[in-house]
C-alpha positions in Angstrom: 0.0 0.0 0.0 1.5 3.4 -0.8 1.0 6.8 0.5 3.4 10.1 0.8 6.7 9.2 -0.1 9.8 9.6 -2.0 10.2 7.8 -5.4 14.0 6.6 -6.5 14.5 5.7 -9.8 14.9 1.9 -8.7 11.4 2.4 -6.9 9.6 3.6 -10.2 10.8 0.9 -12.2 9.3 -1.7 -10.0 6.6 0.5 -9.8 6.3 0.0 -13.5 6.3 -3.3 -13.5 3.2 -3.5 -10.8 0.0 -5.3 -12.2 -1.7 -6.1 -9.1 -3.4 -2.9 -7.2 -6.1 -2.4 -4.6 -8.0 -0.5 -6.8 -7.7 0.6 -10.5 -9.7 3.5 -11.7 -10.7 3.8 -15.7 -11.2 7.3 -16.5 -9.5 10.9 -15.2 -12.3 13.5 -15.5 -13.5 14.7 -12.0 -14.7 11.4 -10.9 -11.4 9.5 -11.6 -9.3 12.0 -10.1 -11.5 12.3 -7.1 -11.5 9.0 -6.3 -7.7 8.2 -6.7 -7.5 11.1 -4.0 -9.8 9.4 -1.7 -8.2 5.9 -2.6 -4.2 6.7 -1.8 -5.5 9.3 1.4 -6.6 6.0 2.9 -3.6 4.0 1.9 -4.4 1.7 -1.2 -2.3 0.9 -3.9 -4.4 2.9 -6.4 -3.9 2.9 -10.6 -5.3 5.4 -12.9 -6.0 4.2 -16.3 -6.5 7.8 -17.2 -6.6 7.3 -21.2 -4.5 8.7 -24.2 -7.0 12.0 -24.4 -7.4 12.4 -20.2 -9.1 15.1 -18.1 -13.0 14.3 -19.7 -14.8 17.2 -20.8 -13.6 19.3 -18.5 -10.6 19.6 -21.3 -13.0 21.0 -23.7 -14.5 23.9 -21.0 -12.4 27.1 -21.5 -13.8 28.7 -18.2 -15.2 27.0 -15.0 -17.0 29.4 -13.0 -19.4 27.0 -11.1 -16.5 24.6 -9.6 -16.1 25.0 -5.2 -13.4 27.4 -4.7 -12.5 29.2 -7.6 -14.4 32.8 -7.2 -12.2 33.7 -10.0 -12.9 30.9 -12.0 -10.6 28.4 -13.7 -9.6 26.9 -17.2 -11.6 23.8 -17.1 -7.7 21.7 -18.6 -6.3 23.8 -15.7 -8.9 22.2 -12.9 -8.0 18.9 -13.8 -4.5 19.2 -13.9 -4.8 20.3 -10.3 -6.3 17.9 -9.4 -4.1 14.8 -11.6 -1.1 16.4 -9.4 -3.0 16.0 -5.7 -3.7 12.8 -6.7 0.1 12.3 -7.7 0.7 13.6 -4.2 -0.6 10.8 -2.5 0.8 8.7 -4.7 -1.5 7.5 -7.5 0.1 5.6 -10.6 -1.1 6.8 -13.9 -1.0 5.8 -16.8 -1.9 7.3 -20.2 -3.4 4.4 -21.9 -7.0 3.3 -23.1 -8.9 0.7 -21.5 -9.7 -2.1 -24.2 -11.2 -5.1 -22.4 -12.2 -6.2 -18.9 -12.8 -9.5 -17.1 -15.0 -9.1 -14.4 -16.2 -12.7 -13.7 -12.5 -13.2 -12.4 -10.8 -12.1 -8.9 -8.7 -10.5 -8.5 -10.4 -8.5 -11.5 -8.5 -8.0 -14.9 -8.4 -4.9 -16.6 -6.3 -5.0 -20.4 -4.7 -1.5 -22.1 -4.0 -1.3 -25.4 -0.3 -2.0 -25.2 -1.7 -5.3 -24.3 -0.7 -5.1 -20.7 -3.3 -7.2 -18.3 -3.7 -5.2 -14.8 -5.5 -6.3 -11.9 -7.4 -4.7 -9.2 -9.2 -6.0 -5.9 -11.9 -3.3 -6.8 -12.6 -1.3 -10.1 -14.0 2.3 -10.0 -15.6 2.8 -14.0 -15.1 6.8 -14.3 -15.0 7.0 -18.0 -17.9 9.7 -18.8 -19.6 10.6 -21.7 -18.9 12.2 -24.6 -21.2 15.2 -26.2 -22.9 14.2 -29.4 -21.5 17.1 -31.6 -22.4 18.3 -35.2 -19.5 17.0 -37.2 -19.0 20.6 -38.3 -15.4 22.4 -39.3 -15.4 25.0 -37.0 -17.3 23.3 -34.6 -13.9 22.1 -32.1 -12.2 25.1 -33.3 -14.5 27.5 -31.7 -15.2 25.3 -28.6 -15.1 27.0 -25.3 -15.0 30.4 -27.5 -18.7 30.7 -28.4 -19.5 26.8 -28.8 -20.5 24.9 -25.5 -22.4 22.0 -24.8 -23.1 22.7 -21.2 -25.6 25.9 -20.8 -25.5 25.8 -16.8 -21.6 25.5 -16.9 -20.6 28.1 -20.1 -23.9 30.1 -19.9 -23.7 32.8 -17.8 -20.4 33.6 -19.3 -22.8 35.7 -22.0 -25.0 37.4 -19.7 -26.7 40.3 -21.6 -25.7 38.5 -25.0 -28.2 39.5 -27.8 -28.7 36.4 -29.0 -27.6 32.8 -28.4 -28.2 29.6 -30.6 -29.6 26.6 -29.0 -29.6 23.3 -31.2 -31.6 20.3 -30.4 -35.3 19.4 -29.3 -35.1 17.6 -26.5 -35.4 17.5 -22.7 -31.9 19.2 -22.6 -32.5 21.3 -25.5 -34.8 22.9 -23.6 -34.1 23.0 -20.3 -30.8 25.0 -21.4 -33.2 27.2 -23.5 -35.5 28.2 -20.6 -32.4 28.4 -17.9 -30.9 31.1 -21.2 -33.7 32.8 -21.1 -33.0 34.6 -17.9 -30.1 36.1 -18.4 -30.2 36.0 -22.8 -31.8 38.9 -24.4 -33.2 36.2 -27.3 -32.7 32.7 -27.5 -33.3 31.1 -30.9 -34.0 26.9 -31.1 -33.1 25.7 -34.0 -34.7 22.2 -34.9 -34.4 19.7 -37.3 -38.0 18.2 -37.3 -41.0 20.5 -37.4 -42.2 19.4 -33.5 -39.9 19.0 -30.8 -39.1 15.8 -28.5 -39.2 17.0 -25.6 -41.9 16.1 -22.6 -44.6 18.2 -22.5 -44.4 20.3 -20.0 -40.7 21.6 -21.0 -42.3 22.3 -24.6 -44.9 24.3 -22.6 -43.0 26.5 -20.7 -40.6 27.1 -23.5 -43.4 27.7 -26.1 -44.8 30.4 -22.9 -41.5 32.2 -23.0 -41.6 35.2 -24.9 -37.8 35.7 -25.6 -37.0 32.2 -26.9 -37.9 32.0 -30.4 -38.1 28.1 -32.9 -36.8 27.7 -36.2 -38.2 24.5 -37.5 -37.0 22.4 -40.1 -33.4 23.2 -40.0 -30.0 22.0 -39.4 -26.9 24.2 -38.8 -24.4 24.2 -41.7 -21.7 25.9 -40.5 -20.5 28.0 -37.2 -18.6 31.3 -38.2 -16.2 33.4 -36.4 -12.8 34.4 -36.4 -11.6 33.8 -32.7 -15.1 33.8 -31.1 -18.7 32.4 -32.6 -20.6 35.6 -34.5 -23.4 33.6 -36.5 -24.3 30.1 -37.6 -25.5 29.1 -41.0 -28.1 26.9 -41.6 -30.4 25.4 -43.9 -34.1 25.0 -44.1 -34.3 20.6 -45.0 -37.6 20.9 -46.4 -36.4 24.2 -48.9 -32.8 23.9 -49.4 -32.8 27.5 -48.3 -29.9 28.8 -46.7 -29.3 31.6 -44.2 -27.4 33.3 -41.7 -28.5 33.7 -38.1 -26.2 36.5 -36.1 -25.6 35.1 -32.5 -22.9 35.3 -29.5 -22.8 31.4 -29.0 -23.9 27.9 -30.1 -24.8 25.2 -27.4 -25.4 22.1 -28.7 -28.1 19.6 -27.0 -28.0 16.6 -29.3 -27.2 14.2 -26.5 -24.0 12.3 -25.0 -22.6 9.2 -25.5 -21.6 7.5 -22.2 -18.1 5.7 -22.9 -19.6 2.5 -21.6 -18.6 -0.1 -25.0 -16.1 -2.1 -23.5 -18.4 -3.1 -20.4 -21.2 -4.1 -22.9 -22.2 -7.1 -22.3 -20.2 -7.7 -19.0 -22.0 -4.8 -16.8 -25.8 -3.8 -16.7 -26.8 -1.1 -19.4 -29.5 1.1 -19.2 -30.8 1.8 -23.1 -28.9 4.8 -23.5 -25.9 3.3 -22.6 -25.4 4.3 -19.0 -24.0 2.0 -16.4 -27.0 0.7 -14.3 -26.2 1.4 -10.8 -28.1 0.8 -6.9 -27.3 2.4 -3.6 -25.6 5.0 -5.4 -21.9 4.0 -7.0 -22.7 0.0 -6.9 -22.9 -2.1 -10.4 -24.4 -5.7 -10.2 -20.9 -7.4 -9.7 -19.8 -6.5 -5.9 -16.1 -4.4 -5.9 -17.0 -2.9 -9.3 -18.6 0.8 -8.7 -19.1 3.8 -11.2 -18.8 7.6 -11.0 -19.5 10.4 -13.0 -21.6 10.7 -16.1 -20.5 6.9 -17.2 -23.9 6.4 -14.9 -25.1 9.8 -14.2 -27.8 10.8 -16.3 -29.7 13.7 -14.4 -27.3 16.6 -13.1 -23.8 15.8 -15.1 -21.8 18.6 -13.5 -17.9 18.6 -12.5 -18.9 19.0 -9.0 -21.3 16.3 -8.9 -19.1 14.0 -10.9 -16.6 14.8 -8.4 -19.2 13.9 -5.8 -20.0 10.4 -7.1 -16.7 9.9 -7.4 -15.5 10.1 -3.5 -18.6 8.3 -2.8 -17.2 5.2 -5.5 -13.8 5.4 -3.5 -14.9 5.4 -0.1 -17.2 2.1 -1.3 -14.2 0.7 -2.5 -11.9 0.9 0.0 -14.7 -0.5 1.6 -14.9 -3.5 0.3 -11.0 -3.9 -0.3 -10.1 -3.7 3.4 -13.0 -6.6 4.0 -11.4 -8.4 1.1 -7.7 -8.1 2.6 -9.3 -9.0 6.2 -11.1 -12.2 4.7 -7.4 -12.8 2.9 -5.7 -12.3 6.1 -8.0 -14.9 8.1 -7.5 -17.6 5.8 -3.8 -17.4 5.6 -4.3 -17.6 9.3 -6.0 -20.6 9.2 
């Protein structure tokens, strides 16, 4: 078990050659940080599998204004760096590698990277997220975190008094960042594919009831313009051909995410969108194995909360490790 300490060169090699750990975390956004912090506090021999692109979407966020403890806010890559070093501190391993197969129906449980290498862990904390469902445009990743967002609560008040503000998507989320813009947007404009929207009823009522959100029906967005910051969108009417320019400040796109759940397909419960099927909180079907973040989160999918569910999976965890080692330790004694 490892805590505060002093690595020597001869130290990390061995290091390197570890495969067995008390508990390996997959994913390094706010839950898999958080819980290798919470993991190596308490003294386990803790592995991140962080991933070749790590931090989550937190890396995509230009400005965090909502985190704890920032009043100032913070670059969203510069939050999770912060918080890879503390758990570096207490002496997490990571590693910058993808996930690319797991074997939960053995125990210890077996974990395999795409080098090939097999890991093992007495427990397994899934922290992998979810990835926005984005347009596929050209500009689109160039101008994210400068105009294009797909978190309203997180990037929206950022444009407070903003004339205009694009909202694209007719769902639940769709709307629920339209109505939350709407106090603090001059005009919000929804722009829609289909000509009726998907959303329940009672969030296309209230939207429909607000007098500064406005629909445009029967379009998609072509193109996102702007030199260094988003000034309009193009789009085109799919029942005309027609196309057009709408002037706006920013973009947020509410097409949906995509939890990073399809290497535990078929070995973990799946809800139908994907998401990690969880009880009491952090706990999958298969005791030792817990998830964090928005790989099961479906409702508030915040940093914060991520970060929440995330000490919550570690503290479960080292849980059920120390009964492990205690069970371990009583049969060795017999």
């Amino acid at each position: 078990m490892s805590g505060i300490s002093l690595v020597l060169p001869s130290e990390k090699a061995e290091e390197e050659k570890k495969t067995l750990y008390d508990i390996v975390i997959i994913g390094s956004g706010p839950a898999g940080y958080t819980a290798a912090i919470y993991s190596c506090r308490a003294m386990m021999d803790t592995l991140v599998i962080a991933g070749v692109e790590a931090g989550g979407q937190l890396m995509l966020t230009r400005n965090v204004e909502n985190f704890p403890g920032f009043p100032e806010g913070i670059l969203g890559p510069e939050l999770m760096d912060r918080m890879r070093r503390q758990a570096e501190r207490f002496g997490a391993r990571i590693i910058y590698q993808n996930a690319v197969d797991v074997d939960f129906k053995t125990y210890p449980f077996k974990i395999i990277v795409d080098d090939g290498t097999e890991y093992r862990g007495r427990s397994v904390i899934i922290a992998t997220g979810a990835s926005p469902k984005l347009l596929g445009l050209k500009n689109e990743r160039r101008l994210l975190g400068r105009g294009v967002s797909t978190c309203a609560t997180c990037d929206g008040p950022l444009f407070r008094g903003a004339d205009n503000v694009v909202v694209v998507g007719g769902g639940d989320t769709a709307m629920e960042y339209a109505l939350f813009l709407s106090n603090i947007i001059k005009k919000v404009t929804v722009i829609h594919r289909r000509d009726k929207l998907r959303a329940s009823k009672i969030f296309q009522q209230r939207a429909f009831q607000t007098p500064n959100i406005t629909f445009v029906w029967n379009t998609v967005v072509v193109d996102i313009l702007g030199d260094d910051r988003v000034e309009a969108v193009k789009v085109k009417n799919v029942k005309t051909g027609e196309e057009s320019t709408i002037d706006c400040q920013a973009v947020f796109i509410a097409i949906g995410h995509k939890p990073n759940t399809e290497i535990f397909r078929g070995k973990l419960r799946l809800d139908e969108h994907g998401h990690l099927v969880t009880v009491d909180g952090v706990k999958t079907e298969i005791p030792g194995v817990f998830a964090a973040g928005d790989v099961h989160d479906k409702i508030y999918r915040q940093a914060v909360t991520a970060a929440g569910f995330g000490c919550m999976a570690a503290m479960e965890a080292i849980w059920f490790v120390e009964q492990k080692l205690f069970e371990e330790s009583q049969n060795e004694a017999r």
